[in-house]
C-alpha positions as CSV (number, residue, x, y, z in Angstrom):
1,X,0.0,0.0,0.0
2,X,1.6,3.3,-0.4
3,X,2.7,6.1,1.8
4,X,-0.7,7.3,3.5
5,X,-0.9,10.4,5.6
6,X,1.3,10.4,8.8
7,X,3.3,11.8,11.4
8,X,7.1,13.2,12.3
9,X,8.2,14.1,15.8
10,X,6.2,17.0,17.7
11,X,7.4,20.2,19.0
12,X,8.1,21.4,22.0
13,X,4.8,23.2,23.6
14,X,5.8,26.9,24.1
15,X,4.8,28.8,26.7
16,X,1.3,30.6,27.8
17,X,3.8,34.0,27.3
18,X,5.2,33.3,23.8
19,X,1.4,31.9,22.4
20,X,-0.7,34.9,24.1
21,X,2.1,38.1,22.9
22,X,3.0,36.1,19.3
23,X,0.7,33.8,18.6
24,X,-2.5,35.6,18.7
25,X,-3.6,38.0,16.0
26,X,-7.2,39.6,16.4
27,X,-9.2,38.9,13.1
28,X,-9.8,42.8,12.7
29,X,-5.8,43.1,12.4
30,X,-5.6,40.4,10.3
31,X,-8.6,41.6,8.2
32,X,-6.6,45.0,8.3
33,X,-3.5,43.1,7.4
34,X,-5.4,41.2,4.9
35,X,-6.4,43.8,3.1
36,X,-2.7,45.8,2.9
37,X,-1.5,42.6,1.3
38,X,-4.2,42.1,-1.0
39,X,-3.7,45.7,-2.0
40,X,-0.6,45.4,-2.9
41,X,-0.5,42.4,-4.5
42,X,-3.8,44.1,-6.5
43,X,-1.5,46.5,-7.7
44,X,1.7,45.0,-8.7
45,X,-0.8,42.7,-11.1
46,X,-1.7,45.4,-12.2
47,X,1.4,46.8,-13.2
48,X,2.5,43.9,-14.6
49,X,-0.5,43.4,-16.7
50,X,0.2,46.9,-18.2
51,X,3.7,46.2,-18.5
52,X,2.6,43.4,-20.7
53,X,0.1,45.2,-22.6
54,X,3.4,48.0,-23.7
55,X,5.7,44.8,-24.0
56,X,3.3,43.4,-27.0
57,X,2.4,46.9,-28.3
58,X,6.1,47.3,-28.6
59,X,6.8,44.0,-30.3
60,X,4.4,44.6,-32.9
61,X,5.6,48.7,-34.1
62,X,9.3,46.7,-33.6
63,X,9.7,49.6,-31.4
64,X,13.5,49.7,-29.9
65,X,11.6,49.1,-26.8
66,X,11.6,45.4,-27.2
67,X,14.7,44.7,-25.6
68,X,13.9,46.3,-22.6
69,X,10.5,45.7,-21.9
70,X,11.5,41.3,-22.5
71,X,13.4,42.3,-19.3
72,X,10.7,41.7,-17.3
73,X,8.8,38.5,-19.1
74,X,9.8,36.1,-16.3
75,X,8.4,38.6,-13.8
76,X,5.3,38.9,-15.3
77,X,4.9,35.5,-15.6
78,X,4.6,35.8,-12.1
79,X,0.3,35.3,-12.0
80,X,0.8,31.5,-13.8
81,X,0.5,28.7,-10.9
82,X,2.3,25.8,-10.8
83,X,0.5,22.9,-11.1
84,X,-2.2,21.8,-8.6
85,X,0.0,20.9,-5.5
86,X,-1.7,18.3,-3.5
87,X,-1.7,21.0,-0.1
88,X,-2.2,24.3,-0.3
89,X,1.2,26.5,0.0
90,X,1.5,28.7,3.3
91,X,2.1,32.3,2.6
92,X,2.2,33.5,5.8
93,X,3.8,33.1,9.4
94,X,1.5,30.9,11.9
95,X,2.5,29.8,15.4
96,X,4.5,26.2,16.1
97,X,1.2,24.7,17.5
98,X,-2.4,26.3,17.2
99,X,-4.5,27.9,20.6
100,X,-7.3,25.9,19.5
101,X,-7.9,22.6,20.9
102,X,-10.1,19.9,18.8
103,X,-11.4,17.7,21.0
104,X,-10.8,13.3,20.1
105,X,-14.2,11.6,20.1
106,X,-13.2,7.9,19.8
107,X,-16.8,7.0,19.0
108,X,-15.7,3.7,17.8
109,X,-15.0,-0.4,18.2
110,X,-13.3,-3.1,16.9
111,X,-15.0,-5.8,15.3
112,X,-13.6,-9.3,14.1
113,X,-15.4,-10.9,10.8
114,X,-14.9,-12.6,8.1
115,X,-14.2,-12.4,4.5
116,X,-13.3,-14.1,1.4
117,X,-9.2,-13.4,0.7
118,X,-7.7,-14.9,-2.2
119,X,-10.6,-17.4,-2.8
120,X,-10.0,-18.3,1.2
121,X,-12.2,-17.6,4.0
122,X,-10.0,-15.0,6.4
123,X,-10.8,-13.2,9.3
124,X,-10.2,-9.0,8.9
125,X,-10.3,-6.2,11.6
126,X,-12.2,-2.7,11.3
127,X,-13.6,0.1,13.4
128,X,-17.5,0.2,13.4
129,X,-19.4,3.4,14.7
130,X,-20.6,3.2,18.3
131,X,-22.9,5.7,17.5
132,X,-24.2,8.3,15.0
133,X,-20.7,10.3,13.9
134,X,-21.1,14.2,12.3
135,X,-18.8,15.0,10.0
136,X,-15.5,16.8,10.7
137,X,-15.4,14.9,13.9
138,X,-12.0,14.1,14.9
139,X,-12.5,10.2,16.1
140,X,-8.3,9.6,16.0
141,X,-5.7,11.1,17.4
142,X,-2.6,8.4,17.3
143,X,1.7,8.5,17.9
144,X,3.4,6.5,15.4
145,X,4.2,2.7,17.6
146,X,7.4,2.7,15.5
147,X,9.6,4.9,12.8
148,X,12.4,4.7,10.7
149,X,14.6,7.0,9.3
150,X,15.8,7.4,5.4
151,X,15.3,5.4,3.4
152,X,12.2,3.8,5.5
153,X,12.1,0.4,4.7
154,X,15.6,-0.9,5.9
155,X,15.1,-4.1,7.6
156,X,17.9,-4.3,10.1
157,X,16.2,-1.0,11.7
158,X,13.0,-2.1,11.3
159,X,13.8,-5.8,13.2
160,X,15.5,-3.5,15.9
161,X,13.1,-1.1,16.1
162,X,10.2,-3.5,16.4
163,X,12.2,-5.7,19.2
164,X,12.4,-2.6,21.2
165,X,8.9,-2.6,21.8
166,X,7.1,-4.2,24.4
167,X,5.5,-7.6,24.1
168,X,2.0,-5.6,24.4
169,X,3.1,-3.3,21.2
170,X,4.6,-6.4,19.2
171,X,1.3,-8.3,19.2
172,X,-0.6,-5.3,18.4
173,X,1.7,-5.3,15.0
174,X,1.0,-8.7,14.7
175,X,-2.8,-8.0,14.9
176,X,-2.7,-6.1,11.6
177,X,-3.5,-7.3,8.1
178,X,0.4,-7.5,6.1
179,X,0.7,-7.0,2.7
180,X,0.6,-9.6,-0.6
181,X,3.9,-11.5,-0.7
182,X,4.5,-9.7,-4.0
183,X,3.5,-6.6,-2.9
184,X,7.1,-5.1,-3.2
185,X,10.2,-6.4,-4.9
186,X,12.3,-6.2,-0.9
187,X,8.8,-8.9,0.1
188,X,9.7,-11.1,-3.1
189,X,13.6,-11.3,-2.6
190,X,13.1,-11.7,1.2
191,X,10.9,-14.6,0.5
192,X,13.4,-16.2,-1.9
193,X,16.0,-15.9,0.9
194,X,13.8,-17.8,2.6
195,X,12.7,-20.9,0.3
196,X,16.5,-21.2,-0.7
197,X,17.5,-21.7,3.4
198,X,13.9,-23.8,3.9
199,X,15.2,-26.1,0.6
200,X,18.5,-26.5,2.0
201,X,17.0,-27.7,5.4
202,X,14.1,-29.6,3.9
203,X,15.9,-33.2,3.9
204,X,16.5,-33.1,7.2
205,X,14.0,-31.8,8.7
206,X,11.8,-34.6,7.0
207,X,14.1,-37.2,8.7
208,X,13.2,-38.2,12.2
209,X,15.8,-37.3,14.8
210,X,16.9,-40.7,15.6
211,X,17.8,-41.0,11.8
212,X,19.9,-37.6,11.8
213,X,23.8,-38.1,11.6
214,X,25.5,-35.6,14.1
215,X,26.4,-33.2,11.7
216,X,22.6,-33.0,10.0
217,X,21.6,-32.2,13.7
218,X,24.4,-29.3,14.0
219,X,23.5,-28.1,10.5
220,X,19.2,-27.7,11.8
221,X,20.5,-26.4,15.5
222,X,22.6,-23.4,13.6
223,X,20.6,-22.6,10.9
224,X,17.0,-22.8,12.4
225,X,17.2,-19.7,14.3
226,X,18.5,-17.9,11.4
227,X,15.3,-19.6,9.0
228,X,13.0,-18.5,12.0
229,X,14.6,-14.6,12.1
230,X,14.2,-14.6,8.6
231,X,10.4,-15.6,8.8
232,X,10.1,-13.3,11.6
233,X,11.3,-10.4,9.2
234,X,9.0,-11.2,6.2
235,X,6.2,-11.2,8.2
236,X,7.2,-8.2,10.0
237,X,8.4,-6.6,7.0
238,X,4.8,-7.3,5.3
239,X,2.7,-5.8,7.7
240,X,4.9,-2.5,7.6
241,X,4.7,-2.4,3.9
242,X,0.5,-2.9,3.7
243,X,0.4,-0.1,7.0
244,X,3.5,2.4,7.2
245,X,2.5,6.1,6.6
246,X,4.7,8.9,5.7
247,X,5.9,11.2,7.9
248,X,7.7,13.9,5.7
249,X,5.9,15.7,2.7
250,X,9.1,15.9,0.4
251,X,10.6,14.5,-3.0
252,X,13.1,11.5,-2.8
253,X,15.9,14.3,-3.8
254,X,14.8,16.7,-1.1
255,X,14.8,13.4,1.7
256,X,18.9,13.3,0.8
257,X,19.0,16.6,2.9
258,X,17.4,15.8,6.2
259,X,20.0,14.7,8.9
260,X,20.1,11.8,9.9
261,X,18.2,10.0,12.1
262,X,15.2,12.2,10.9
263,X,11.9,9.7,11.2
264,X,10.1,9.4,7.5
265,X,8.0,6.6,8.0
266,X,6.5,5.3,10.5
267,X,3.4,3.3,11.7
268,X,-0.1,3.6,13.1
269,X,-2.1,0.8,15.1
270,X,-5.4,2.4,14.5
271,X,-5.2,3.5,11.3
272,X,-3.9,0.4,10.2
273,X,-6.9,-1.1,11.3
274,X,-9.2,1.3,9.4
275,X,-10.1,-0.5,6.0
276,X,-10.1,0.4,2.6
277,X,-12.6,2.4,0.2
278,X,-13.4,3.7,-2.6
279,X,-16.1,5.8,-1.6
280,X,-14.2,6.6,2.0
281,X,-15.9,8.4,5.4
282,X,-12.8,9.6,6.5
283,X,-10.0,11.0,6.0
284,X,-6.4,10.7,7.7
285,X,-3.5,13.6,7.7
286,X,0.1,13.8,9.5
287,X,0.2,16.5,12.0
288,X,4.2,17.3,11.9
289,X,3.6,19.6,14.7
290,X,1.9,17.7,17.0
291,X,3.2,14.5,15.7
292,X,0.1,12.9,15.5
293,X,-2.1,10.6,12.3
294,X,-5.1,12.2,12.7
295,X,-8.3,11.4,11.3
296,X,-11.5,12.9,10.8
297,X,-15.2,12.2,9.9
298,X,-16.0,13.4,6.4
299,X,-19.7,12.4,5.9
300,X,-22.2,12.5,8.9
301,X,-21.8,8.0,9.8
302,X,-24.5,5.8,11.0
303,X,-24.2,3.4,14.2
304,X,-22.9,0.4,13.1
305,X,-21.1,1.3,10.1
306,X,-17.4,0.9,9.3
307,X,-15.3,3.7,9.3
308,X,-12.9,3.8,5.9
309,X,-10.4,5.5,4.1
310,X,-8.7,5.5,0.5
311,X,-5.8,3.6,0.3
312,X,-4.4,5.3,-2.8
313,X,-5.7,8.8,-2.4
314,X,-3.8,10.6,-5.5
315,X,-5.7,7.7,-8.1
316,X,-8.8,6.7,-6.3
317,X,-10.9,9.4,-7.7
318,X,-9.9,9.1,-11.2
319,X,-9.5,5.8,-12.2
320,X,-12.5,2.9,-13.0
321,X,-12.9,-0.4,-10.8
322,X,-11.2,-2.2,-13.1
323,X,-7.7,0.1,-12.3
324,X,-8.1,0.1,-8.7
325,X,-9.4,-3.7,-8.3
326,X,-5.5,-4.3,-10.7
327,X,-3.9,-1.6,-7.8
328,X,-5.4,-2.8,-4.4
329,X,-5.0,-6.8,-5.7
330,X,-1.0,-5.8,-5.8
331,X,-1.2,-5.3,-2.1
332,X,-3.8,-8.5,-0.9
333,X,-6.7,-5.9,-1.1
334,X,-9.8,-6.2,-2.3
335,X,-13.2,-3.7,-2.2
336,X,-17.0,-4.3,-2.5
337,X,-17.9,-0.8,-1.9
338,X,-20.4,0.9,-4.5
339,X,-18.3,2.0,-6.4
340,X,-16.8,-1.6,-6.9
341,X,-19.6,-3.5,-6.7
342,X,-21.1,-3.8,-10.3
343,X,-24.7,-5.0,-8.8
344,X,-24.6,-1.7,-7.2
345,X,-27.4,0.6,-8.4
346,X,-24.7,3.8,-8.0
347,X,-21.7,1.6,-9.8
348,X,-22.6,2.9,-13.3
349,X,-22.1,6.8,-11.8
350,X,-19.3,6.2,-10.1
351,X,-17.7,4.7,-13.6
352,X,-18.8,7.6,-15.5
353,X,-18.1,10.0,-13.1
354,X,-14.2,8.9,-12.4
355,X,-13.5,8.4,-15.9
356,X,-14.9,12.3,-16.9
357,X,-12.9,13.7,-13.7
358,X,-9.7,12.2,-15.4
359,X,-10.0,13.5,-18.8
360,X,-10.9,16.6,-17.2
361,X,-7.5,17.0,-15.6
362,X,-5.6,15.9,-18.4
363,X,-7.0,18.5,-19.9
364,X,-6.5,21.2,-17.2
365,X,-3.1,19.9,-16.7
366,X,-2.3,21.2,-20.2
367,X,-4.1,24.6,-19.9
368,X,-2.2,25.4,-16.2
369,X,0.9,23.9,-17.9
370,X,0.7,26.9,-21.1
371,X,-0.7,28.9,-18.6
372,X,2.7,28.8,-16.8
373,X,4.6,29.6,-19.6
374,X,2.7,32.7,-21.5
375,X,-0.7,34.5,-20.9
376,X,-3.8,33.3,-21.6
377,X,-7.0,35.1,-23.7
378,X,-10.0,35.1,-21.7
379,X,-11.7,32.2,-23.7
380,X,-9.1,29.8,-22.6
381,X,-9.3,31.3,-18.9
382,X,-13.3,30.5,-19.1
383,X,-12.8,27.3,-20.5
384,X,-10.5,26.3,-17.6
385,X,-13.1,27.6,-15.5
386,X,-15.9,25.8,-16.8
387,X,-13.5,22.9,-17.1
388,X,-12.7,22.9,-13.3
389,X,-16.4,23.2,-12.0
390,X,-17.2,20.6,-14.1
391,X,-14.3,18.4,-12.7
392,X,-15.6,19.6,-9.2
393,X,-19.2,18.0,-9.8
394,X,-17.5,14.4,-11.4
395,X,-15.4,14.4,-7.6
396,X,-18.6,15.0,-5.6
397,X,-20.5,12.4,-7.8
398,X,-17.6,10.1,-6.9
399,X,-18.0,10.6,-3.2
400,X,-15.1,12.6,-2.6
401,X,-15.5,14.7,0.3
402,X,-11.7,15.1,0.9
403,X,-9.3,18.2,0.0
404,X,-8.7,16.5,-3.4
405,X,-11.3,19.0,-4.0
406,X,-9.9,21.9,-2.2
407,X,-6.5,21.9,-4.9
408,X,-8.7,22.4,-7.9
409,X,-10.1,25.6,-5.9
410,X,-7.1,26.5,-5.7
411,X,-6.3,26.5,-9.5
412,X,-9.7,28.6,-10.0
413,X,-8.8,31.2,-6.9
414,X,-5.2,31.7,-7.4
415,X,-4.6,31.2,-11.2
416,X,-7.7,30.9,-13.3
417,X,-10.5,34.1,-11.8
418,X,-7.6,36.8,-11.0
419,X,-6.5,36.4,-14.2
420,X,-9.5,36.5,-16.0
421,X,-10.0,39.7,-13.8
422,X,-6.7,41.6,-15.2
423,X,-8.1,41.1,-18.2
424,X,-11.6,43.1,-17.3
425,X,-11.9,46.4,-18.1
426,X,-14.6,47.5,-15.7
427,X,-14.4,47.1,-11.8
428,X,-18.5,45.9,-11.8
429,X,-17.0,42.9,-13.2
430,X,-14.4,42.3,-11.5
431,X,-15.9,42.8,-8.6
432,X,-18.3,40.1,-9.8
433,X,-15.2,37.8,-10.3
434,X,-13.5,38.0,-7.0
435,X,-17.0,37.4,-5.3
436,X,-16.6,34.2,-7.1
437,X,-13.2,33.9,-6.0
438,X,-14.7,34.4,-2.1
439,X,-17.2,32.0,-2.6
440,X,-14.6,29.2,-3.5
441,X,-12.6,30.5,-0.4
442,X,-15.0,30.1,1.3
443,X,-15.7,25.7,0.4
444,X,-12.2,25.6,0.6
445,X,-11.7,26.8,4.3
446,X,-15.0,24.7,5.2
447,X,-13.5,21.0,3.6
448,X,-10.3,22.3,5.7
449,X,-11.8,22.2,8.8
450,X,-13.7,19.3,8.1
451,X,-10.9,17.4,7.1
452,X,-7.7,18.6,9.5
453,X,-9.7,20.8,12.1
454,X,-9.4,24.1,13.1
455,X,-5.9,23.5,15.0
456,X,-3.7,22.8,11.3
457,X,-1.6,25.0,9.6
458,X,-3.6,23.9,6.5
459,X,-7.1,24.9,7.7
460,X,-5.8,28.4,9.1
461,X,-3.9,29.0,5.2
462,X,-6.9,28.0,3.8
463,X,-8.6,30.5,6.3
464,X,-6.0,33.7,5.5
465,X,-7.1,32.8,2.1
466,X,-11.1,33.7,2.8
467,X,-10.2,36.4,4.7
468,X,-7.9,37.7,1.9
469,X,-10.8,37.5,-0.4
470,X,-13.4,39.2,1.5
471,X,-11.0,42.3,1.7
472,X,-10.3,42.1,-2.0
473,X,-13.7,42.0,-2.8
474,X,-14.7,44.9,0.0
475,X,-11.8,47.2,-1.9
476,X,-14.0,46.6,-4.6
477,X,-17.1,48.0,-3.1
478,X,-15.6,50.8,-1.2
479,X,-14.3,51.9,-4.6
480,X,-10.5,51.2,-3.3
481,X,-9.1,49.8,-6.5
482,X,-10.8,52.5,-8.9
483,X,-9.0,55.2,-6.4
484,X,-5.8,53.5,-7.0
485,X,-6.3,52.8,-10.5
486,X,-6.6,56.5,-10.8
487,X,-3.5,56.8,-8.6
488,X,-1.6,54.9,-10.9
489,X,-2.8,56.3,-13.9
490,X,-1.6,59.3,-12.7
491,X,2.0,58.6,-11.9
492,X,2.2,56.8,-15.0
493,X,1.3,60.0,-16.9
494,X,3.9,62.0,-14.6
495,X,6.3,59.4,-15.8
């Protein structure tokens, strides 16, 4: 299974001093501050986007101009986004660890049963609802029971990390569902090691004692605790490959620069026992602050049902049950979920639904990709914007009630409106624009706090984002930017 959300050391608490004189901002100032920002950042686009407007002007008379005004093309290239990034990017400062406290309501059991493995009957491990759960509850709040550093899946650490534990932790491990033998190529060569020691073994084992010469006996006394350490390892070794979590969210180049020692995996007893979905309830995120997996609620749950999660959260919206039955069956996984299940009234939707969203972002992907390299007309801005609601209705058909979501906002509120609002001549309309910008803000901060809470870095971003776009759009109706427009206009002509 791959790398699911997860959790690094925690920081140091600081004190009630340091939070109350640094850490707390009243919302008026940062409205105030807000606004400043906004207003700034309002008119250096706007500079830019007349810079732009001389820069082609002057290409066209083949004005001597040319050479100077190409001086600023990367700079004006500036309003392009890069493509979607799975979390939004902090722009600001916020405190090591958030005031706010969201309360853990483990509203939750375990429950044994059985199902069908492989064409085997096999008994499985879930959490079930002990009673009606809202959504954007926080139900877990768990510490890794074990980590490793770079690379992650070393199994001389992992064997003495996991013998470090206490008998109590090492049967909890044990407890957890481990991966398909084939599940990674370190599983397959592991298990050769294994067969090849076995074989060698295998004649003599088969003999009864009294039959064994001396040296046959010596041969099984040495060799059968290192066969039994080996087996010890696979097994071990399979369950952290099915249930280890990253703690870091960096590229493999970017890992080559964190000292050592510095935990990147690591792995969770309850989430582990949460099962897989394609039409998930929950979702899980790594708080590196607090080093904690959390996970929350993301649809209002029933007593009695299971709580899930998607086990490939970057695919599982976009490809068909034919994909992700080929993806979880390389792990030992299987689903029956409605989206799975071709009986399933809803099956049909979900198809249809997953397979638009995909040739959606292909699609997109191309736009934001030209988008980063020159300016776009308007028609290709409203297309992208048509294009990305549209994606945004295939993901909620799909079930996804999760921040994959909350990145294509992004794409429409950073990139794809204030653009499309640069290239507006009258204020009433862009006005109109950024109110659509707000309203986006505005989903965006909501699916935050559903899915991370109101104590995450990533829900108070998301929430500096709203607050950015109310101010924008209130410079609009105080008749701000048409003052500074003037301003501008102005210097310019003094220039």
């Amino acid at each position: 299974m791959p790398s699911k959300p997860s959790t690094p050391t925690g920081v140091p608490e600081r004190t009630s001093a340091e939070t109350n004189h640094k850490d707390l901002i009243s919302g008026e100032t940062q409205r105030r501050e807000a606004a400043v920002q906004l207003e700034q950042v309002t008119k250096a686009r706007r500079k830019r986007y007349r810079e732009r407007q001389r820069e082609k002007k002057s290409k066209e008379e083949g004005s001597a101009a040319t050479s100077i005004a190409t001086g600023v093309g990367a700079e004006t290239r500036a309003l392009a986004t890069e493509p979607p990034p799975p979390k939004p990017e902090l722009k600001h400062a916020f405190p090591a660890i958030s005031p706010v406290e969201v309360p853990v309501l483990p509203r939750y059991e375990f429950r044994e049963f059985s199902r069908v493995n492989g064409g085997k009957e096999d008994t499985d491990q879930g959490l079930f609802a002990t009673q009606k759960i809202e959504k954007g509850t926080r139900v877990i709040s768990e510490q890794p029971i074990l980590t490793l550093s770079a690379p992650g899946d070393q199994l001389d650490e992992l064997m003495s990390a996991y013998q470090r534990l206490s008998k109590e932790e090492q049967t909890m491990i044990w407890n957890i569902q481990p991966a398909s033998p084939n599940a990674s190529a370190q599983l397959q060569d592991l298990r050769f090691i294994i067969d090849r020691l076995v074989l060698g073994l295998k004649t003599i084992i088969l003999k009864p004692r009294t039959d064994r010469s001396e040296s046959e006996q010596n041969k099984l006394d040495s060799m059968a605790p290192k066969v039994e350490h080996a087996m010890n390892t696979w097994r071990l070794a399979a369950r952290w490959h099915a249930n280890r979590s990253s703690l870091i969210n960096l590229p493999m180049h970017e890992r080559l620069n964190l000292p050592d020692g510095t935990p990147i995996t690591g792995l969770f007893i309850l989430r582990a026992h949460i099962r897989h979905s394609c039409v998930p309830n929950c979702f899980a995120s790594f708080d590196d602050q607090r080093g904690c997996m959390n996970i929350h609620v993301t649809r209002d749950i029933k007593k009695g049902e299971e709580l899930t999660l998607a086990a490939f959260a970057d695919t599982n919206y976009y490809n068909n049950a034919a994909e992700r039955a080929k993806e979880l069956g390389a792990w030992g996984l299987t689903c029956s979920c409605e989206a799975c299940d071709e009986t399933n009234p809803r099956f049909v939707v979900h198809e249809g639904a997953r397979e638009r969203a995909r040739a959606r972002a292909v699609i997109l992907n191309d736009i934001l990709t030209r988008l980063d390299k020159s300016d776009l007309p308007d028609a290709d801005l409203t297309n992208a914007q048509t294009l990305l609601c549209a994606l945004m209705r295939d993901l909620k058909s799909t079930g996804c009630e999760s921040v994959e979501s909350v990145r294509w906002r992004n794409v429409l509120m950073d990139c794809v409106l204030p653009a499309r609002a640069l290239l507006v001549a009258d204020n009433k309309h862009k006005t109109i624009l950024w109110r659509v910008v707000l309203e986006h803000a505005r989903e965006c901060e909501k699916v935050a706090r559903m899915c991370f809470g109101d104590d995450r870095v990533e829900f108070r971003a998301l929430q500096q984002s709203r607050e950015a776009a109310e101010a924008t759009v209130q410079m609009f109706v105080d008749g701000v930017v048409d003052a500074l427009e003037k301003v501008e206009l102005k210097e310019e002509g003094e220039d």
